[in-house]
PDB file of the backbone (N, CA, C, O) and the ligand in Angstrom, with CONECT records:
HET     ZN  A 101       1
ATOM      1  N   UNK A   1      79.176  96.022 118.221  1.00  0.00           N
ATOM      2  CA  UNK A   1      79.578  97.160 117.390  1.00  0.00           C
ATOM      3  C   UNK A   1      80.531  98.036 118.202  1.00  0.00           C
ATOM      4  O   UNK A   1      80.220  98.512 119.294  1.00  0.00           O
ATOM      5  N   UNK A   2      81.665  98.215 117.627  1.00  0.00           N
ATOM      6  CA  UNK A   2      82.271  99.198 118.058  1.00  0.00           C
ATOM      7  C   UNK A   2      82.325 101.139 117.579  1.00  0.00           C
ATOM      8  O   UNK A   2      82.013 101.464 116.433  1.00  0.00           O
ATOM      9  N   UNK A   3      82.614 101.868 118.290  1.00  0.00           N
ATOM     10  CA  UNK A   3      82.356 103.031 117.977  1.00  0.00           C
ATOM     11  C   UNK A   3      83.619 103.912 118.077  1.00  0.00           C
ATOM     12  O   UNK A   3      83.472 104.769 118.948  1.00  0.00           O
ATOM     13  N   UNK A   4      84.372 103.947 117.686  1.00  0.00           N
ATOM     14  CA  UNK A   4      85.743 104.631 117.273  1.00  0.00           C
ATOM     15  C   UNK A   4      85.847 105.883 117.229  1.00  0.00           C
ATOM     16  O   UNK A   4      86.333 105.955 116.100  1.00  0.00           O
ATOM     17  N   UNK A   5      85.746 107.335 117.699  1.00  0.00           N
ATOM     18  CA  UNK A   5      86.057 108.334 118.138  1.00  0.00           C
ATOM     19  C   UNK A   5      87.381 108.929 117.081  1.00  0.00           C
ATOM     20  O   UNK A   5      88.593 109.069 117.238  1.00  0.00           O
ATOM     21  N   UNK A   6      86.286 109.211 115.801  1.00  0.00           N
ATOM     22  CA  UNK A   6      87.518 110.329 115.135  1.00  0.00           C
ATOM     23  C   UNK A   6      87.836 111.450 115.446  1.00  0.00           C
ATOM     24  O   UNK A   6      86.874 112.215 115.511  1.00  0.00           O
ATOM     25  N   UNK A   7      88.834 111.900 115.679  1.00  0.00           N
ATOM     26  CA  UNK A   7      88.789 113.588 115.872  1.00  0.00           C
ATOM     27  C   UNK A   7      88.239 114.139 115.493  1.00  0.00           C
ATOM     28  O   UNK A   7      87.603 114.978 116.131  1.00  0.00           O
ATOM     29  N   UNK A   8      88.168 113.987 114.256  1.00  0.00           N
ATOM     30  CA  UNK A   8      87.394 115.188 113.278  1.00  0.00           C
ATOM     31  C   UNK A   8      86.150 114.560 112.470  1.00  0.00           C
ATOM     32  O   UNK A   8      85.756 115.178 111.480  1.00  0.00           O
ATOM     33  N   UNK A   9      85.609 113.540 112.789  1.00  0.00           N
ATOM     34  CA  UNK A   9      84.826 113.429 113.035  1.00  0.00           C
ATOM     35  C   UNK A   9      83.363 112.857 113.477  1.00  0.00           C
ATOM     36  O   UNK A   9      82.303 112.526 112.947  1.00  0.00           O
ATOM     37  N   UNK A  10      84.073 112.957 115.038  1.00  0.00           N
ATOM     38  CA  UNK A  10      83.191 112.180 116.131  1.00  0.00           C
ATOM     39  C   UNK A  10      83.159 110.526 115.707  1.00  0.00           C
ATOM     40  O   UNK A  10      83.765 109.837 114.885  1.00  0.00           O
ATOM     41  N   UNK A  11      82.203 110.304 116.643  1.00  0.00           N
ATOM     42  CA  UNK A  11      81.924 108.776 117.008  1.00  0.00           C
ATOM     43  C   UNK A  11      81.695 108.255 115.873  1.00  0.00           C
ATOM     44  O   UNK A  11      81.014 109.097 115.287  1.00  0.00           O
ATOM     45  N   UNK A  12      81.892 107.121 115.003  1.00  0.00           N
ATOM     46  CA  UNK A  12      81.580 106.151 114.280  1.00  0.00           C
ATOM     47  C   UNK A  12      81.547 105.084 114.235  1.00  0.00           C
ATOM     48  O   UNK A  12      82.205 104.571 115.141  1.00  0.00           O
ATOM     49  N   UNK A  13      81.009 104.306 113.498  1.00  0.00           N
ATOM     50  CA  UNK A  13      81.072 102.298 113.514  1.00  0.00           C
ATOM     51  C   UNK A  13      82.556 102.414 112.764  1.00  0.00           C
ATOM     52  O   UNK A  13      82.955 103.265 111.969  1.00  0.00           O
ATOM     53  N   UNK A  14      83.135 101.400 113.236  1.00  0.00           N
ATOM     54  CA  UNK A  14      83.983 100.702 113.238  1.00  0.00           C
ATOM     55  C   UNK A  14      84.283 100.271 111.813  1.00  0.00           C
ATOM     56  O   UNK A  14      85.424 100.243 111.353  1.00  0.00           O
ATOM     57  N   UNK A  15      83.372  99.994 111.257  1.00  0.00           N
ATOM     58  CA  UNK A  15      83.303  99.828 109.397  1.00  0.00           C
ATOM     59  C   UNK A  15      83.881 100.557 108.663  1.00  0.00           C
ATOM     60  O   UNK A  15      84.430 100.331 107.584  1.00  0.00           O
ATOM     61  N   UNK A  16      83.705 101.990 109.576  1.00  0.00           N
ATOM     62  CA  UNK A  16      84.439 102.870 108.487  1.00  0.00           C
ATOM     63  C   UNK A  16      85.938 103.269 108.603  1.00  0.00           C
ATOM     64  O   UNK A  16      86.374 104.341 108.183  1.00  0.00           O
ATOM     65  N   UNK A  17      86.808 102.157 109.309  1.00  0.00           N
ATOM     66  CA  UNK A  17      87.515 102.753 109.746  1.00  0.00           C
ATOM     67  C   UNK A  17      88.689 101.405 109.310  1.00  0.00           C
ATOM     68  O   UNK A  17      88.141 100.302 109.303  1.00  0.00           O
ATOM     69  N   UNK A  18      90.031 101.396 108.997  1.00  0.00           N
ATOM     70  CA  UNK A  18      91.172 100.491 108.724  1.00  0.00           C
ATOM     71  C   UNK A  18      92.230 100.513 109.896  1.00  0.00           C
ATOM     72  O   UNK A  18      92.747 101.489 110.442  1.00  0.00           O
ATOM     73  N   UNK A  19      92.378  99.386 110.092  1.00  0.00           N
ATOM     74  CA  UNK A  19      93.160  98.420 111.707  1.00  0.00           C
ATOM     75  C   UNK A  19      94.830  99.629 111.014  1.00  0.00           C
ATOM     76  O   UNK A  19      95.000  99.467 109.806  1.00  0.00           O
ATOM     77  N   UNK A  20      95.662 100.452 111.552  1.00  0.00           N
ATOM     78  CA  UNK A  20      96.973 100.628 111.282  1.00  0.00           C
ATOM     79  C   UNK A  20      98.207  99.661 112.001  1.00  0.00           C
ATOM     80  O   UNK A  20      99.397  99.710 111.692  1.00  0.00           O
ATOM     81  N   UNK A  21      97.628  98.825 112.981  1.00  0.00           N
ATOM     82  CA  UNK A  21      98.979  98.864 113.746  1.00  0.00           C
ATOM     83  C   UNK A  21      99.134  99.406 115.126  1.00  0.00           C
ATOM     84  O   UNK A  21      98.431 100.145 115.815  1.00  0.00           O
ATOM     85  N   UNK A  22     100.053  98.924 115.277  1.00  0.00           N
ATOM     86  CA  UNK A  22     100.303  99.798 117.122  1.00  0.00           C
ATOM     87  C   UNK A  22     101.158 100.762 116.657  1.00  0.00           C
ATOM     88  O   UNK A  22     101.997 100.622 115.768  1.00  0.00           O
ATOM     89  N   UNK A  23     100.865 101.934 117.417  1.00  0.00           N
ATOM     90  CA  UNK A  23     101.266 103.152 117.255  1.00  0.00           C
ATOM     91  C   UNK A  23     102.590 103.293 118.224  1.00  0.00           C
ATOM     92  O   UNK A  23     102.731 102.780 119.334  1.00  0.00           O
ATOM     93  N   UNK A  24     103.362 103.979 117.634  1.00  0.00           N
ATOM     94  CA  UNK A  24     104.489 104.710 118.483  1.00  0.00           C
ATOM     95  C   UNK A  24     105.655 103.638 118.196  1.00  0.00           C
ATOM     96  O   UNK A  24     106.518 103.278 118.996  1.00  0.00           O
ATOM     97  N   UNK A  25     105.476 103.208 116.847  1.00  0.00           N
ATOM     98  CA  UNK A  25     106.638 101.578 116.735  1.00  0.00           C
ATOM     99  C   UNK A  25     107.789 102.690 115.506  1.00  0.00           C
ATOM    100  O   UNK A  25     107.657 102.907 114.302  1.00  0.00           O
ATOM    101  N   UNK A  26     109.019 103.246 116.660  1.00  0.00           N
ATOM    102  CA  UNK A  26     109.992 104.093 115.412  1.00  0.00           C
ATOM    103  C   UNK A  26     110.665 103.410 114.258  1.00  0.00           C
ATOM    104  O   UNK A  26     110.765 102.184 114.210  1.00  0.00           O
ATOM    105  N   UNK A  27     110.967 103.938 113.649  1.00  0.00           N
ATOM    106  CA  UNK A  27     111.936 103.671 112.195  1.00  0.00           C
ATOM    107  C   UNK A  27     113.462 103.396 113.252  1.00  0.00           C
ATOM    108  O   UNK A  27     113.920 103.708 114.351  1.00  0.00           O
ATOM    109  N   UNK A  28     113.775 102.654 112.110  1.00  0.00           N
ATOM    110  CA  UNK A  28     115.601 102.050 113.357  1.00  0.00           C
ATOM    111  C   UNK A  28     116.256 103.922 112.512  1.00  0.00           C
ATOM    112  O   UNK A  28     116.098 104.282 111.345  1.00  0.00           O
ATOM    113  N   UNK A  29     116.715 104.433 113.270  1.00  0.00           N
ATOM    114  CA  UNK A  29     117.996 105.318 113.482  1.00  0.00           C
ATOM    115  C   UNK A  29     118.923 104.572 112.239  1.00  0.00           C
ATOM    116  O   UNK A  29     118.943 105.049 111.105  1.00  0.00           O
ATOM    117  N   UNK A  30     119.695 103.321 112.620  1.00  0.00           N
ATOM    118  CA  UNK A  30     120.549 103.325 111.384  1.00  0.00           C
ATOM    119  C   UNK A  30     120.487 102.015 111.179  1.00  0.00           C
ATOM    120  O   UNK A  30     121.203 101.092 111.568  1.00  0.00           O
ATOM    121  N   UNK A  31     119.305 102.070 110.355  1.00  0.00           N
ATOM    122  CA  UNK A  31     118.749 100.867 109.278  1.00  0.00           C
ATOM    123  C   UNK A  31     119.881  99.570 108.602  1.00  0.00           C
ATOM    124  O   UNK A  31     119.879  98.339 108.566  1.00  0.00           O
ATOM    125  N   UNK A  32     120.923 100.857 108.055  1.00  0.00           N
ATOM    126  CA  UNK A  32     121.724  99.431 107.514  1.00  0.00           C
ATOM    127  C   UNK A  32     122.530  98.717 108.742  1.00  0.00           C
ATOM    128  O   UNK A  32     122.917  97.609 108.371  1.00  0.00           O
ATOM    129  N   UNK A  33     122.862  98.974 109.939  1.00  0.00           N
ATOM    130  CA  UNK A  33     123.494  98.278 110.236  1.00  0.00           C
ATOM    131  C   UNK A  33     122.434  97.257 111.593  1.00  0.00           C
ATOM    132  O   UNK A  33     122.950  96.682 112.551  1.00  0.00           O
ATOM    133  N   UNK A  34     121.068  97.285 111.315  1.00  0.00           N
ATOM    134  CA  UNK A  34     120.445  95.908 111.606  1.00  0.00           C
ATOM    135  C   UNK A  34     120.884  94.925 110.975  1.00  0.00           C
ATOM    136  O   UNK A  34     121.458  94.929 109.886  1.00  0.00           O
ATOM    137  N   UNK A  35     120.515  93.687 111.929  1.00  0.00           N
ATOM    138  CA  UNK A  35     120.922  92.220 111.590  1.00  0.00           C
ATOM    139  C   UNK A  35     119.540  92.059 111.056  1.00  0.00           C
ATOM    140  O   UNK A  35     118.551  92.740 111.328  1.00  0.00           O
ATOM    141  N   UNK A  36     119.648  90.961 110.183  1.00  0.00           N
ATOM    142  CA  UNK A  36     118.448  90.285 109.941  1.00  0.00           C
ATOM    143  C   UNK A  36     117.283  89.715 110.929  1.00  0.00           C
ATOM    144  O   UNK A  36     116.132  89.455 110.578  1.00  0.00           O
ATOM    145  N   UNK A  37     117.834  89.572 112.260  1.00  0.00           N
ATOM    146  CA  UNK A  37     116.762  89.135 112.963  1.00  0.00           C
ATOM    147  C   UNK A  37     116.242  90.526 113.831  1.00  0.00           C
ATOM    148  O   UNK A  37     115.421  90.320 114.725  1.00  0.00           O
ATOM    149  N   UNK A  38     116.666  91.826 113.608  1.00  0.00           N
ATOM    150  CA  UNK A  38     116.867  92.985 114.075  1.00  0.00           C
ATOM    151  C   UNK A  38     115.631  93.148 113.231  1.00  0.00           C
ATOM    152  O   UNK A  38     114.684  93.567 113.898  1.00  0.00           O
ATOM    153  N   UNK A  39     115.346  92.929 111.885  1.00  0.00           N
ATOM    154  CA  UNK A  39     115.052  93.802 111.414  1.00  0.00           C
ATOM    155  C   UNK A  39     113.625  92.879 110.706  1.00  0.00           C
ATOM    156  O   UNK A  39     112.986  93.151 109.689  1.00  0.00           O
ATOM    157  N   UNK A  40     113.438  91.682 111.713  1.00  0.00           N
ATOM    158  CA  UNK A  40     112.082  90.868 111.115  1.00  0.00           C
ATOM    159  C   UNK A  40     111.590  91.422 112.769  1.00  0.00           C
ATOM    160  O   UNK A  40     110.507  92.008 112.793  1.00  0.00           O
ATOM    161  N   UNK A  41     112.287  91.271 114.047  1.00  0.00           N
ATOM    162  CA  UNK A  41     111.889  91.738 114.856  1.00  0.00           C
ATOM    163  C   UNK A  41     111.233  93.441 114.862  1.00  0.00           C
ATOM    164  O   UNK A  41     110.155  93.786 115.345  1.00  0.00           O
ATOM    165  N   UNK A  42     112.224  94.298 114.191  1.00  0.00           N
ATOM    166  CA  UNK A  42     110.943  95.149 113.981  1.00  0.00           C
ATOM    167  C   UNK A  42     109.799  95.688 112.676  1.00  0.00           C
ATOM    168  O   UNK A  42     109.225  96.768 112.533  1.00  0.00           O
ATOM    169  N   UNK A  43     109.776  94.514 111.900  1.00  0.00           N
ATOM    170  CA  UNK A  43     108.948  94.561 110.989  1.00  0.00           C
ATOM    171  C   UNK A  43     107.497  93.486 111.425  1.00  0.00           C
ATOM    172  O   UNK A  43     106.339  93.681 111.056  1.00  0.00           O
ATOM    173  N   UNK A  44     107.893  92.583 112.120  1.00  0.00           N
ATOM    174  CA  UNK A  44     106.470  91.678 112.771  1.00  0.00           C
ATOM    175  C   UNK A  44     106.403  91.927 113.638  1.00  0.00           C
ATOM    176  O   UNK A  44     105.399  92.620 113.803  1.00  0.00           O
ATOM    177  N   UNK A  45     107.089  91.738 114.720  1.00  0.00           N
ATOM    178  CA  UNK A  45     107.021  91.529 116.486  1.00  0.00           C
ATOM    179  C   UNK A  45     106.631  93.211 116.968  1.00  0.00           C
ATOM    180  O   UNK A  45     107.313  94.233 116.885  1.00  0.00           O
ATOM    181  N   UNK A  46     105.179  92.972 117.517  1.00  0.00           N
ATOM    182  CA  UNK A  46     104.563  94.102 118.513  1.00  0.00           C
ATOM    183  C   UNK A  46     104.092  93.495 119.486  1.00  0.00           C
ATOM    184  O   UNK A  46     104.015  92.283 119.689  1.00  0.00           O
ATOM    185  N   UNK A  47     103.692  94.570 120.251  1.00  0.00           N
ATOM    186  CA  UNK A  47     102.633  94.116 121.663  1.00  0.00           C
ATOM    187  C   UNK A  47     101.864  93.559 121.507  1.00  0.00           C
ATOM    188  O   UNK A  47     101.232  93.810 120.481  1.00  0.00           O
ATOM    189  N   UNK A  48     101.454  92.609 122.250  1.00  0.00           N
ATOM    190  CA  UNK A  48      99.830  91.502 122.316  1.00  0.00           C
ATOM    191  C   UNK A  48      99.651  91.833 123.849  1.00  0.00           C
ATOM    192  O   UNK A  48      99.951  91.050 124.750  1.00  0.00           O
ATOM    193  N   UNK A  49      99.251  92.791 123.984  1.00  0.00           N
ATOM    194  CA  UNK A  49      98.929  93.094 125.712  1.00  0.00           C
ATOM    195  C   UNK A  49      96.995  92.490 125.807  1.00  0.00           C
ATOM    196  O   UNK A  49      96.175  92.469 124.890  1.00  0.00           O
ATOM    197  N   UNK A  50      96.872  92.205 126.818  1.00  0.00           N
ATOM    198  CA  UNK A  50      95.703  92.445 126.729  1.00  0.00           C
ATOM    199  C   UNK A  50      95.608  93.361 128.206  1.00  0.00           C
ATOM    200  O   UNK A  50      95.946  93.152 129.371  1.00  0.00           O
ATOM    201  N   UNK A  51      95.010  94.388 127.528  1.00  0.00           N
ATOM    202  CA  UNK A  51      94.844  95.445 128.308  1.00  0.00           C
ATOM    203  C   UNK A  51      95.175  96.646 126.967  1.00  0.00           C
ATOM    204  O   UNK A  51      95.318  96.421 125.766  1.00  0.00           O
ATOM    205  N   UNK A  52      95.231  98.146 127.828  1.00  0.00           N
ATOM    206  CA  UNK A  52      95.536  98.809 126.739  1.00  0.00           C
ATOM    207  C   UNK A  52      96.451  99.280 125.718  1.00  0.00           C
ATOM    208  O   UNK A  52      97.526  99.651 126.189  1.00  0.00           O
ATOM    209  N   UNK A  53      96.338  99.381 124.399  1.00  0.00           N
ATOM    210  CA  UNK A  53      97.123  98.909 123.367  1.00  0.00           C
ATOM    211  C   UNK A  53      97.071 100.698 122.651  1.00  0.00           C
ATOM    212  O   UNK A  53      96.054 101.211 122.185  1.00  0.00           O
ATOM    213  N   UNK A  54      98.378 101.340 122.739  1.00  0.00           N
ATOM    214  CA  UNK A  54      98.161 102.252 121.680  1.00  0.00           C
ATOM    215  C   UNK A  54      98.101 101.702 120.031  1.00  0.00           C
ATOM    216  O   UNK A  54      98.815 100.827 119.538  1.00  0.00           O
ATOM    217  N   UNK A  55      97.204 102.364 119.465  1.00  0.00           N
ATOM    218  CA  UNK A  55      96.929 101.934 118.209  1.00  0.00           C
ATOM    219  C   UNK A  55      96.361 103.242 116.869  1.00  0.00           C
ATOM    220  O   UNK A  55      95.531 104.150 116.923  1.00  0.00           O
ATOM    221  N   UNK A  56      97.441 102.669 115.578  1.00  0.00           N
ATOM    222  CA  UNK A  56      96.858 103.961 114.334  1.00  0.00           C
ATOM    223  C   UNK A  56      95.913 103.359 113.627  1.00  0.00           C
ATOM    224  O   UNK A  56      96.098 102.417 112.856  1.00  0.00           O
ATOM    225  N   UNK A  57      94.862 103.899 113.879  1.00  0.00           N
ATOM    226  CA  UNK A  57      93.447 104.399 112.929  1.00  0.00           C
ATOM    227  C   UNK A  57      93.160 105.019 111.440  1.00  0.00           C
ATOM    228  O   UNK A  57      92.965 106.235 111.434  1.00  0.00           O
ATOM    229  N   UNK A  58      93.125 104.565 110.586  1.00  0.00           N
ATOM    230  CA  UNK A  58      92.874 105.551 109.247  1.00  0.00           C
ATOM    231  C   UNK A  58      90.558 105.728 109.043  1.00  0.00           C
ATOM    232  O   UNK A  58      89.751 104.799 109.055  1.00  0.00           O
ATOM    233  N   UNK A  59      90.384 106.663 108.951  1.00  0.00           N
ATOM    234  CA  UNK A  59      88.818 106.739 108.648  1.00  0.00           C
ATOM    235  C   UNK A  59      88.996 106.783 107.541  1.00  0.00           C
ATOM    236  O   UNK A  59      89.187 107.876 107.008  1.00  0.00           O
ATOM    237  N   UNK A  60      88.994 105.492 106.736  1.00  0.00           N
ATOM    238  CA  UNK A  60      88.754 105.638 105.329  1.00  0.00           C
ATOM    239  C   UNK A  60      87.890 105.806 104.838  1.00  0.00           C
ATOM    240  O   UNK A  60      87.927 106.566 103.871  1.00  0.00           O
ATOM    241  N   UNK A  61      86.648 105.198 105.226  1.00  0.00           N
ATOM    242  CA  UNK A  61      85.473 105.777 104.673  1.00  0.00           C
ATOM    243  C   UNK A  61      84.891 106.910 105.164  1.00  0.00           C
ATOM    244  O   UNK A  61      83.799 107.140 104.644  1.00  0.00           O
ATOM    245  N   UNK A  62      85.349 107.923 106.226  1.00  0.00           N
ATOM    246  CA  UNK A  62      85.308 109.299 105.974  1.00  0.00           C
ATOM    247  C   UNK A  62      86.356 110.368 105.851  1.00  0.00           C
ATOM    248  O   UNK A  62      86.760 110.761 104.757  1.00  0.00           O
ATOM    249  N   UNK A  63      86.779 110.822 106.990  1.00  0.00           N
ATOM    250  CA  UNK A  63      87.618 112.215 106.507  1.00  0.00           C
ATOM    251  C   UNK A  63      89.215 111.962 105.747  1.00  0.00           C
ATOM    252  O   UNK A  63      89.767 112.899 105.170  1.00  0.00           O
ATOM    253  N   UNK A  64      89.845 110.601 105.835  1.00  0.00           N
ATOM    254  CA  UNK A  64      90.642 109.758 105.383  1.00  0.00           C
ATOM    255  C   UNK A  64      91.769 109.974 106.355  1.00  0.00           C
ATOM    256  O   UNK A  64      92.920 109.732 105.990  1.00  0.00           O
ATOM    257  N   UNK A  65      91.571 110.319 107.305  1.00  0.00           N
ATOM    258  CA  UNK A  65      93.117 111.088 108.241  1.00  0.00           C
ATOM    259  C   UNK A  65      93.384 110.073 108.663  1.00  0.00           C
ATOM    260  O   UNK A  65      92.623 109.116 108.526  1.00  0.00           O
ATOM    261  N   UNK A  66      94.737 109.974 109.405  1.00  0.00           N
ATOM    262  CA  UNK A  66      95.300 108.442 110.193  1.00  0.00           C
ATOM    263  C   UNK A  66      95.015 109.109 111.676  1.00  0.00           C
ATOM    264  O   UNK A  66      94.587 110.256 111.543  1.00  0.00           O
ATOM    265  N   UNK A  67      95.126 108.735 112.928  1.00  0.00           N
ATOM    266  CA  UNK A  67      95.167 108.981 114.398  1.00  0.00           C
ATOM    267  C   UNK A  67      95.420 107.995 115.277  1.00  0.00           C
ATOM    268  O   UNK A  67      94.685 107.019 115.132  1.00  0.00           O
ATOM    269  N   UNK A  68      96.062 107.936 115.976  1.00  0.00           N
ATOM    270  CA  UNK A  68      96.100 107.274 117.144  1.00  0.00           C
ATOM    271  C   UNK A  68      95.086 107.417 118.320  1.00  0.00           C
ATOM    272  O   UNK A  68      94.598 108.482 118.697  1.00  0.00           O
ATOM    273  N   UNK A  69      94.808 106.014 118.913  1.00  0.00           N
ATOM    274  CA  UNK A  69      93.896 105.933 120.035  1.00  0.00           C
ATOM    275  C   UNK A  69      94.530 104.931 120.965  1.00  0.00           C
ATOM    276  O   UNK A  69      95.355 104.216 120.397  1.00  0.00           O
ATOM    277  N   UNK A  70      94.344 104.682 122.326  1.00  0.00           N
ATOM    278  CA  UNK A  70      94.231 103.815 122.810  1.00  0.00           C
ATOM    279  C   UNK A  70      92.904 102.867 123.279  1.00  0.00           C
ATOM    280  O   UNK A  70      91.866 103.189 123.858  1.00  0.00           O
ATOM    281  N   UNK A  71      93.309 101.779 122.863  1.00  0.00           N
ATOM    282  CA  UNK A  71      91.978 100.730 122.804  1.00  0.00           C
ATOM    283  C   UNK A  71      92.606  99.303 124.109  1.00  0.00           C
ATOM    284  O   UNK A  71      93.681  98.702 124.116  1.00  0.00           O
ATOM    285  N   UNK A  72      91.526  99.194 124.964  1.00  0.00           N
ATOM    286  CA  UNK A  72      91.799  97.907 125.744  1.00  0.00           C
ATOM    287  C   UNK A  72      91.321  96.828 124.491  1.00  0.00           C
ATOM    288  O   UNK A  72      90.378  96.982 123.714  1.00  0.00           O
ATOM    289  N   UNK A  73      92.242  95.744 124.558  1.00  0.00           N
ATOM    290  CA  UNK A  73      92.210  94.713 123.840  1.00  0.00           C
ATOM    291  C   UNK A  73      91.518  93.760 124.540  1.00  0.00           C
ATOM    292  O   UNK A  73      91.607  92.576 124.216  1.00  0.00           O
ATOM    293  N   UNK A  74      90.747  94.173 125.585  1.00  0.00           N
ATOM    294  CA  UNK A  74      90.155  93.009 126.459  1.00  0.00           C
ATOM    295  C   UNK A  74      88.957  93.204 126.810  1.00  0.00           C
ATOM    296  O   UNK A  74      88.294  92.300 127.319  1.00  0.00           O
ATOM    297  N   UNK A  75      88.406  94.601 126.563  1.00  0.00           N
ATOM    298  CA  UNK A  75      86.971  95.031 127.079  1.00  0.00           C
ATOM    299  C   UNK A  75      86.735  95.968 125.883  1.00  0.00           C
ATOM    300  O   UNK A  75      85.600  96.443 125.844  1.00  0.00           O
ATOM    301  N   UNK A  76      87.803  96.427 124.636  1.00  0.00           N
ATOM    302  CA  UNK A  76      87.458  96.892 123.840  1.00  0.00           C
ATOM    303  C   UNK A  76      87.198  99.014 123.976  1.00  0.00           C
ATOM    304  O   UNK A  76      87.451  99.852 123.111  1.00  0.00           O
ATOM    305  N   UNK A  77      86.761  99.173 125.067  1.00  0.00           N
ATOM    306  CA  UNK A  77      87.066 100.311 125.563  1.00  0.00           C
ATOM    307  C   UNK A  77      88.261 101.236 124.690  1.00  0.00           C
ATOM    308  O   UNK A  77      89.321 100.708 124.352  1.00  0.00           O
ATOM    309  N   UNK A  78      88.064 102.119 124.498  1.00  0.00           N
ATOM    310  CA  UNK A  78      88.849 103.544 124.309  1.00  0.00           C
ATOM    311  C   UNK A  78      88.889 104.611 124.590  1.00  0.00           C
ATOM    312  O   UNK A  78      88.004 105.461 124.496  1.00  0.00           O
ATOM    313  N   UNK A  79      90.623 104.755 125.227  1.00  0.00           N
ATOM    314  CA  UNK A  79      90.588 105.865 125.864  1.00  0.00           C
ATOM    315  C   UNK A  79      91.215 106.935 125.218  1.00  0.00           C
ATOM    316  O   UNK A  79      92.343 106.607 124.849  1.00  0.00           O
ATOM    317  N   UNK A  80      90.823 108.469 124.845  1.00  0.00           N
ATOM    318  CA  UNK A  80      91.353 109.128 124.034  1.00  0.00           C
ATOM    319  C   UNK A  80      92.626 109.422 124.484  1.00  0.00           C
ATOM    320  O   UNK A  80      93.381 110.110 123.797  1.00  0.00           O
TER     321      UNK A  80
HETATM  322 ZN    ZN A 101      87.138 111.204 110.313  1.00  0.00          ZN2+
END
């Protein structure tokens, strides 16, 4: 079981909570003039670190907010 650290509010299982993505991935500056492989590269291709991974959080089944955390992808650990 994992226990996920909402801000607002505190520790929870993991159940209540939806995978966002790695966090901190920007919007392109000027969209139209990506290439097509510009622009599958930043619509699929993220980090696969194993180690720690910034990552967005939504608590859907409680306060519904999104947040970022960092989570080791290898021991599972999170560090606020
Ligand atoms: Zn919450």
């Amino acid at each position: 079981m994992l226990l996920i650290p909402c801000p607002w509010c505190g520790d929870r299982d993991e159940t209540e909570f939806h995978y966002g993505g790695q966090a901190g991935v920007s919007y392109p500056a000027r969209p139209a003039d990506l290439s097509d492989e510009d622009w599958g590269e930043y619509l699929f291709v993220r980090d696969n670190p194993k180690g720690p991974l910034a990552e967005r959080w939504s608590h859907s089944a409680g306060c519904r907010r999104w947040f970022s955390i960092t989570r080791n992808t290898a021991t599972n650990e999170i560090v606020r």
